[in-house]
C-alpha positions in Angstrom: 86.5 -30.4 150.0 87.0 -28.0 146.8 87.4 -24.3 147.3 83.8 -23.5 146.0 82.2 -25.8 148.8 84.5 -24.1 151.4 83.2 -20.6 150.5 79.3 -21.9 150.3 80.0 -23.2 154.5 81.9 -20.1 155.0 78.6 -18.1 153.7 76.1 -20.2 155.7 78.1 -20.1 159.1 77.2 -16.2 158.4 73.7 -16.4 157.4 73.2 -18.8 160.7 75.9 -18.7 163.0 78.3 -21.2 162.7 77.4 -23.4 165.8 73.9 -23.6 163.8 76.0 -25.3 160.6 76.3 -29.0 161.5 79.2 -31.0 159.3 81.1 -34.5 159.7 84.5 -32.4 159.7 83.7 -32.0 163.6 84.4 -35.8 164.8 82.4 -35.2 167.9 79.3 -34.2 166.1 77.0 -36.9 165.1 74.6 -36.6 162.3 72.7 -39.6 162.2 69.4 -38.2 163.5 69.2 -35.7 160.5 70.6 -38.2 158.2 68.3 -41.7 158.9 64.7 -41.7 158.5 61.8 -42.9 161.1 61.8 -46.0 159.7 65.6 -46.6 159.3 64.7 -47.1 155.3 67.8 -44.9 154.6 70.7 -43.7 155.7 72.0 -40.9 153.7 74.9 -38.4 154.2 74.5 -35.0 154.3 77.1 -32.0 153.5 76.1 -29.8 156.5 73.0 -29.6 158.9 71.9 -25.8 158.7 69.5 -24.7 161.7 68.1 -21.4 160.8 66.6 -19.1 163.2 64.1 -17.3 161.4 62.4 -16.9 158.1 65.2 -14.0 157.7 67.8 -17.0 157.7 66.1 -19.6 155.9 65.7 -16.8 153.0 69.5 -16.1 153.4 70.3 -19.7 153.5 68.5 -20.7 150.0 69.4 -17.2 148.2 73.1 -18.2 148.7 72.6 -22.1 148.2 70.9 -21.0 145.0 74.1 -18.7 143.8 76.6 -21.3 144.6 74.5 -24.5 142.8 76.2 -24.3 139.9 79.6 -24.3 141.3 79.0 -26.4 144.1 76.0 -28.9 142.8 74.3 -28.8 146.4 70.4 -29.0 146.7 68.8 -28.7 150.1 66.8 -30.9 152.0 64.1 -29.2 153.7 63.3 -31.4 157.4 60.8 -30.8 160.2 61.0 -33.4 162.7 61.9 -36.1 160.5 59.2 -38.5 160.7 58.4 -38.7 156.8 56.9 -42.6 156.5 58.3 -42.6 152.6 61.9 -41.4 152.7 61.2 -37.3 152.1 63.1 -35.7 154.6 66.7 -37.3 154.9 69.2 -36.5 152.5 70.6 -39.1 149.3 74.5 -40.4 150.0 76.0 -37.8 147.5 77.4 -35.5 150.5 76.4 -32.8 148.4 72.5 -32.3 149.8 71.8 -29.5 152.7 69.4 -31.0 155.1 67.7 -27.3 156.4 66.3 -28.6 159.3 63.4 -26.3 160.4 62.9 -27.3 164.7 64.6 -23.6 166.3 61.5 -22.3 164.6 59.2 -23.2 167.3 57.3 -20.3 168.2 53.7 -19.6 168.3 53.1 -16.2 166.8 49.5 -15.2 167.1 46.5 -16.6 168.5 43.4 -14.7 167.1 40.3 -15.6 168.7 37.4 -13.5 167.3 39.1 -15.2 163.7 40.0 -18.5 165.4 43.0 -18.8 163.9 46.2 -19.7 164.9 49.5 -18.6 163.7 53.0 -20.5 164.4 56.3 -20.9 162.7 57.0 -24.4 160.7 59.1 -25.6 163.3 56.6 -25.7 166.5 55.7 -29.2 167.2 52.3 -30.3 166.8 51.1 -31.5 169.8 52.7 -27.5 171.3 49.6 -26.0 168.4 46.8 -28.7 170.4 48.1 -27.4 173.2 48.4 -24.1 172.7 44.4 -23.9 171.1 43.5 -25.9 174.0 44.4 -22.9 176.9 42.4 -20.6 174.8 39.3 -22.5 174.8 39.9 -24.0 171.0 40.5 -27.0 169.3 43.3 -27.6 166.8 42.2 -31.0 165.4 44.9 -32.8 163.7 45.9 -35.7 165.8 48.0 -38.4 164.7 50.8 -40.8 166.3 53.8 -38.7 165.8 52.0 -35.6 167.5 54.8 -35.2 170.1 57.6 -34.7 167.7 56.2 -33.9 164.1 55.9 -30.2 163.1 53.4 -27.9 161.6 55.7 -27.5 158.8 56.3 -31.2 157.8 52.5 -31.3 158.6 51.8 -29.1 155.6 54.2 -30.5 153.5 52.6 -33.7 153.3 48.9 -32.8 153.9 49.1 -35.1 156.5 45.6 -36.9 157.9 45.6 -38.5 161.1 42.3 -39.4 163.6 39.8 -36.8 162.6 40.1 -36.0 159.1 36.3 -37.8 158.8 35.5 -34.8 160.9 37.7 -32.1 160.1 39.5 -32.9 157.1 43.6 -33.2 156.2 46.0 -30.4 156.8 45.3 -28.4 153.8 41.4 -27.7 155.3 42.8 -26.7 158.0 45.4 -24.3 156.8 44.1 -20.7 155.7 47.7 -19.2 155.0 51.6 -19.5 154.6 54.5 -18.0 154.5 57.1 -19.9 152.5 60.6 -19.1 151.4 60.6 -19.7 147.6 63.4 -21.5 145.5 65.2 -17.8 144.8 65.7 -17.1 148.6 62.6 -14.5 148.2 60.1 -14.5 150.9 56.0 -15.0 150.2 53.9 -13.4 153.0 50.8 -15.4 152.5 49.6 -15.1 156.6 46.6 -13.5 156.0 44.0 -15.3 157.3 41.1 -14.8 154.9 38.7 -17.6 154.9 37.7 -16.2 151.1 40.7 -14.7 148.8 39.9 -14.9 144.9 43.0 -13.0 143.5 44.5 -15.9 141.3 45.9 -19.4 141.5 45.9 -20.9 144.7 49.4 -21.1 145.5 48.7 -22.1 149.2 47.0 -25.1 148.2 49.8 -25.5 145.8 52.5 -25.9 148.0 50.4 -28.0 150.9 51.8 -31.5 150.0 54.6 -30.9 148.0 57.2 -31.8 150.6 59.3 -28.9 150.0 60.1 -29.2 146.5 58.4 -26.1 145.9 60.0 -24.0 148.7 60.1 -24.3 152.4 57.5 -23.5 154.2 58.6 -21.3 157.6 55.0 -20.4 159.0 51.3 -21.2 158.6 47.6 -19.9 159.8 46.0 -22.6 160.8 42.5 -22.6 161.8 40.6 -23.3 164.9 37.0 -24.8 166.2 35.4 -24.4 169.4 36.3 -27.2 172.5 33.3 -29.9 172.6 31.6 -29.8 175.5 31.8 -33.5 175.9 34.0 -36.6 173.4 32.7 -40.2 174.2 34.9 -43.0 172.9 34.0 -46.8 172.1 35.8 -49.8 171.2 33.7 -51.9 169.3 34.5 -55.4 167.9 32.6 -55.7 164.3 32.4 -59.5 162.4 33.8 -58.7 159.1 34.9 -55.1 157.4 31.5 -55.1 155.5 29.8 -54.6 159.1 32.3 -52.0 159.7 31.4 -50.1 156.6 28.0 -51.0 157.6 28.7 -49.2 160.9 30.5 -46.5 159.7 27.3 -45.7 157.3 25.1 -46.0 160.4 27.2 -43.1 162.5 27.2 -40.9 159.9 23.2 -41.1 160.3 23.2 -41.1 163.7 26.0 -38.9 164.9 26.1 -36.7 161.9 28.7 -34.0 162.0 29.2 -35.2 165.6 31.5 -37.9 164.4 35.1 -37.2 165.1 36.7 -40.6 164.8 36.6 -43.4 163.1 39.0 -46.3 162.9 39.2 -49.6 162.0 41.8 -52.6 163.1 42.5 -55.9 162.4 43.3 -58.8 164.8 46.7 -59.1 164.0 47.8 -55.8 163.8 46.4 -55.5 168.1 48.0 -58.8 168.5 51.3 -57.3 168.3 50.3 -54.3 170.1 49.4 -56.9 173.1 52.4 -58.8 172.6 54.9 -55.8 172.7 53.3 -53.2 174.5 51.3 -55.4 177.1 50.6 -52.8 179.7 47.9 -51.4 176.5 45.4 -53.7 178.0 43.8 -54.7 174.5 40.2 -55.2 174.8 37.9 -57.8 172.3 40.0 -58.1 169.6 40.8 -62.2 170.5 37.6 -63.0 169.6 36.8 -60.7 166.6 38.5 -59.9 163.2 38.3 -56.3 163.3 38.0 -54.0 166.2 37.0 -50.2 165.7 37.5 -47.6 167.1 34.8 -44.6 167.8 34.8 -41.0 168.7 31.6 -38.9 169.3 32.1 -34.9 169.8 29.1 -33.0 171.1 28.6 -29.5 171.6 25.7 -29.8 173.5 26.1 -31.8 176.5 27.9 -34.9 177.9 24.3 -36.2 178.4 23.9 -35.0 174.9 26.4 -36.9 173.3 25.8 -40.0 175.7 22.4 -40.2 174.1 23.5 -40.5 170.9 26.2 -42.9 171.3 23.8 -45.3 172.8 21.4 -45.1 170.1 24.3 -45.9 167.6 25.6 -48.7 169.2 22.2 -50.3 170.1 21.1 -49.6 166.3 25.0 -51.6 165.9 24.1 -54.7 168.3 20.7 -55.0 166.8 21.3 -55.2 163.1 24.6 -57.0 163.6 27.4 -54.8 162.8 28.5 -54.7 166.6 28.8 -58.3 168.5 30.5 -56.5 171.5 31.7 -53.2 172.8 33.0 -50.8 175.3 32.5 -47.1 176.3 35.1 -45.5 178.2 33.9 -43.9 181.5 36.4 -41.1 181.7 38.7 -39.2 180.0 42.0 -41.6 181.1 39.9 -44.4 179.5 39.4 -42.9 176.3 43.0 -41.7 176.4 44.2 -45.6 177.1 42.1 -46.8 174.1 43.2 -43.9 171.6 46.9 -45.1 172.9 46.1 -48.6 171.9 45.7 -47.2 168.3 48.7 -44.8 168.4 50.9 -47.5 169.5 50.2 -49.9 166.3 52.8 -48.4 164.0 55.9 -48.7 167.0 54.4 -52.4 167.5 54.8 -53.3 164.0 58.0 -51.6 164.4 59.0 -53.9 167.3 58.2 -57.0 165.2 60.3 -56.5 163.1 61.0 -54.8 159.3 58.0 -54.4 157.1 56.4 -53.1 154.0 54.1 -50.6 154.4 51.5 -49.2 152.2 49.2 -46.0 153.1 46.1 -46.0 150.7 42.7 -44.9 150.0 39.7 -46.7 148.6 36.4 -45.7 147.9 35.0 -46.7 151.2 32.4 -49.0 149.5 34.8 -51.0 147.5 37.3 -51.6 151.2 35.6 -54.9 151.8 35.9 -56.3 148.5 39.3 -54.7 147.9 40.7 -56.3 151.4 39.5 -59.3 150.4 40.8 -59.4 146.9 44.0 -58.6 148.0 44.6 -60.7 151.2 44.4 -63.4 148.9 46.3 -62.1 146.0 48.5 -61.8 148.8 48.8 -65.5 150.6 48.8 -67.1 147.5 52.2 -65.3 145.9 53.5 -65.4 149.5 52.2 -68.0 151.6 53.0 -67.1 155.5 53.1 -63.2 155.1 51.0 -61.8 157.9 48.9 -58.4 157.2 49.0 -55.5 159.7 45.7 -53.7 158.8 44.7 -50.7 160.3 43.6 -47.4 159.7 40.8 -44.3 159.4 38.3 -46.3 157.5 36.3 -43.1 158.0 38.0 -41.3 155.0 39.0 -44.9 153.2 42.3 -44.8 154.3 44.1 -47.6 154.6 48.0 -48.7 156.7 48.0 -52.2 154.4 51.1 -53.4 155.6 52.8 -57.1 155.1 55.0 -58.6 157.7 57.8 -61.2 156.9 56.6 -65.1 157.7 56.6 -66.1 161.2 60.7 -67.0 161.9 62.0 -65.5 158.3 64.9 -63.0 158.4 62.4 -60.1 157.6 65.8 -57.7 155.8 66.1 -60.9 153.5 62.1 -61.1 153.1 62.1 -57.1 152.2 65.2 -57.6 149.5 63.5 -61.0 147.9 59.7 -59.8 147.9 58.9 -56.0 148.4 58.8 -55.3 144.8 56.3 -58.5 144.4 54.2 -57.2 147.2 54.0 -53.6 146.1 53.3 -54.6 142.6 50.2 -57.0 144.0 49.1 -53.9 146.1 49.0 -50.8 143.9 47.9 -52.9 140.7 44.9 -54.4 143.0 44.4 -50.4 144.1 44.0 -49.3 141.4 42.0 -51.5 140.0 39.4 -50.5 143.3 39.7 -46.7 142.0 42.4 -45.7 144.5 45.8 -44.0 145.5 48.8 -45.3 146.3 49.6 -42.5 148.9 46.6 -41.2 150.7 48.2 -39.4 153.9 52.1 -40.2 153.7 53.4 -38.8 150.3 55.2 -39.6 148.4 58.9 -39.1 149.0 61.9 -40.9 147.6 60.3 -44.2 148.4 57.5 -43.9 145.9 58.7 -41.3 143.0 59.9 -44.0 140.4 56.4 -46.2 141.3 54.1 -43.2 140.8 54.4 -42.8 137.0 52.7 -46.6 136.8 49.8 -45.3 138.8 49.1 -41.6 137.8 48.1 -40.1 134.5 50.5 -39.3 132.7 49.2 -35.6 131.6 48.7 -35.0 135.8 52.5 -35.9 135.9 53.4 -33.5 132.9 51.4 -31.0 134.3 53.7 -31.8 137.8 56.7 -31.5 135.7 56.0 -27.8 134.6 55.5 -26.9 138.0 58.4 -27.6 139.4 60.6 -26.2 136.5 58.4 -22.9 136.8 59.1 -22.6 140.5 62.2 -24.6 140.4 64.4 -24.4 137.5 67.7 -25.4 138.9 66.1 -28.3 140.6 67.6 -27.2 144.1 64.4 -28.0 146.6 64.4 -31.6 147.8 65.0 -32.9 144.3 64.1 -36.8 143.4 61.0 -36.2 145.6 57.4 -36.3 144.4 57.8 -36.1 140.8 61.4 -36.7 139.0 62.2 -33.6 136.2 
């Protein structure tokens, strides 16, 4: 370790505390869960784990990482709760990278309720905001699988979707300020509130799904919505996707904004959530290609609501988008069938490695695109099996490939997963879509974005992050190479 290094540990034991600076000089300190992403893509090595306090620290943390960069060459890492789907959050293998890893900042700061907002640092855990909103009588609608260990912060930083967005929209129209640490170690006290603020360039919106290689984001007001007085849920099983765009066009009529939920899965994909997970209880989906997945929120009545969701599915059964359904009777039912859908991702997991893809597609052109590309698919890879699922609500898509049935699936991933991406965002693009709609895009996708993205949007990127972030110290190789 060269002197320069030294010093730059020395300074961040003081900015943090030094049992708050993690390294691999301790031999009874393990890394590995800062170090390896969710999906055990990558396993990098990090120079220290720093675990600030406070904004106060993280501030003090960057300033001096930032003064010591050119003699040091460190860059830092900026982590929530490390569940980044595309390799964002886990440091490369130079030894050299900071992982700033964000979880003591778990408090809730303020809960406003004549502004129904909701203020909490970047660190406080997603499902601690639902609750939270929930004692006061509000609703704090994101929802998605990793709820219990993701955090507001990584939230932001990704613009995450989830369950509801058809409803409520992705993190960033939920957000109405931030406060974020920039690449200088200078704090900006964005927390305001204001549902209407015209003073400029919308830096908040700027720095929503840039995975921290803008600055680090160390608190956020998010907003709130009243509790529904009643949420109905069905599980419906639909003949083809075209009936489940079909359907989806008939909620929308029926349930208007009342429509919370709305997601779509393939056989397969609750196969191996009834094969690994059988206490789930799958309903339908033997006997159907697609299931989905309904929510109703009424803020009427639960005889309200009920009413509603009858007419829908009855207008489903008779002009054949629905061949057979279930409402759950209570709230442990709903909660059961919601599961069923959380669990996909952990029992594709538990089948084995994969390749995953999160897009969008005009919800029109799914059918035809699912089609296209199924085949484009089998025929380049005969034996692949597809794990589709996903919030066909917005048009996003989890088009994921499994190995063959039997194949060594790391050998499968080495041999093909440039074949199968190539096959997937060529055949997206073509349908007018994205090749990350709720994931990012991380390390995993930087070097494929330039194929798929206009070259001026990536230029304009590019001057963005040299504005902000001249030396290139905030998560660099993320998002847009400079």
């Amino acid at each position: 370790m060269t002197e320069s290094v030294s010093a730059l540990l020395e300074e961040l034991r003081s900015c943090v505390g030094a049992q708050h600076v993690l390294t691999h000089d301790d031999p009874a300190t393990d890394l590995s869960a800062w170090e390896e992403d969710w999906r055990k893509r990558s396993h990098g090595r990090a120079l220290a784990v720093v675990r600030p306090g406070s904004t106060e620290e993280v501030a003090a943390v960057v300033a001096t990482c930032a003064r010591l960069q050119a003699a040091t060459g460190v860059s830092i890492v900026p982590q929530g709760g490390n569940t980044s789907m595309v390799v964002g959050a886990v440091p490369d293998a130079s030894g050299q990278q900071i992982v700033l890893n964000l979880q003591r900042m778990n408090k809730i700061l303020a809960l406003d309720a004549g502004n129904s907002t909701l203020t909490a640092q970047a660190g406080c855990v997603l499902q601690t905001l639902q609750d939270a909103a929930r004692a006061a009588g509000f609703l704090f609608p994101l929802s998605l699988a990793a709820e219990g260990s993701c955090t507001v912060g990584g939230n932001l930083g990704t613009n995450a979707g989830g369950t509801q967005v058809v409803r409520y929209g992705n993190t960033r129209e939920l957000c109405l300020g931030l406060e974020v640490v920039t690449p200088q170690g200078q704090v900006w006290n964005g927390l305001s509130g204001l549902r209407k603020d015209n003073t400029g360039y919308d830096l908040r919106n700027l720095l929503i799904g840039a995975e921290g290689t803008l600055g680090v984001i160390t608190a956020a007001t998010m907003k709130l919505v009243p509790l529904p007085a009643a949420q109905l849920t069905a599980w419906t099983a639909v003949p083809s996707m075209e009936h489940a765009v079909a359907l989806l066009g008939l909620a929308h009529k029926t349930l208007g904004a009342g429509l919370t939920g709305f997601e779509v899965m393939g056989q397969y994909a609750l196969s191996l959530v009834a094969r690994h997970m059988p206490a789930s209880r799958v309903p339908l989906y033997e006997a159907t290609p697609w299931c989905v997945l309904l929510e109703v929120s009424d803020h009427e009545s639960e005889a309200h609501a009920r009413a509603q969701f009858e007419r829908l599915l009855e207008a489903g059964m008779e002009q054949g988008c629905i061949t057979d359904g279930v409402v759950a009777e209570s709230l442990a039912q709903a909660q059961a069938l919601w599961q069923i859908r959380e669990n996909l991702p952990m029992a594709q997991a538990m089948e084995g490695l994969n390749i995953k893809h999160d897009i969008s597609i005009p919800i029109s052109r799914i059918p035809e695109f699912v089609a296209t590309t199924d085949a484009a698919l089998a025929h380049a890879l005969p034996g692949i099996r597809m794990v589709d699922f996903g919030h066909l609500g917005d048009g996003n898509l989890h088009y994921n490939v499994q190995a063959p049935e039997g194949a060594d699936a790391a050998a499968f991933l080495r041999a093909n997963e440039t074949t199968v991406n190539t096959i997937v965002f060529e055949s997206v693009t073509r349908f007018g879509g994205s090749i990350s709609a709720e994931h990012g895009i991380g390390s995993l996708k930087v070097d494929k974005l330039p194929g798929y993205k206009s070259p001026v949007a990536l230029d304009m990127m590019r001057a963005i992050k040299r504005a902000l972030d001249p030396t290139n110290l905030m998560n660099p190789g993320r998002v847009v190479r400079v």
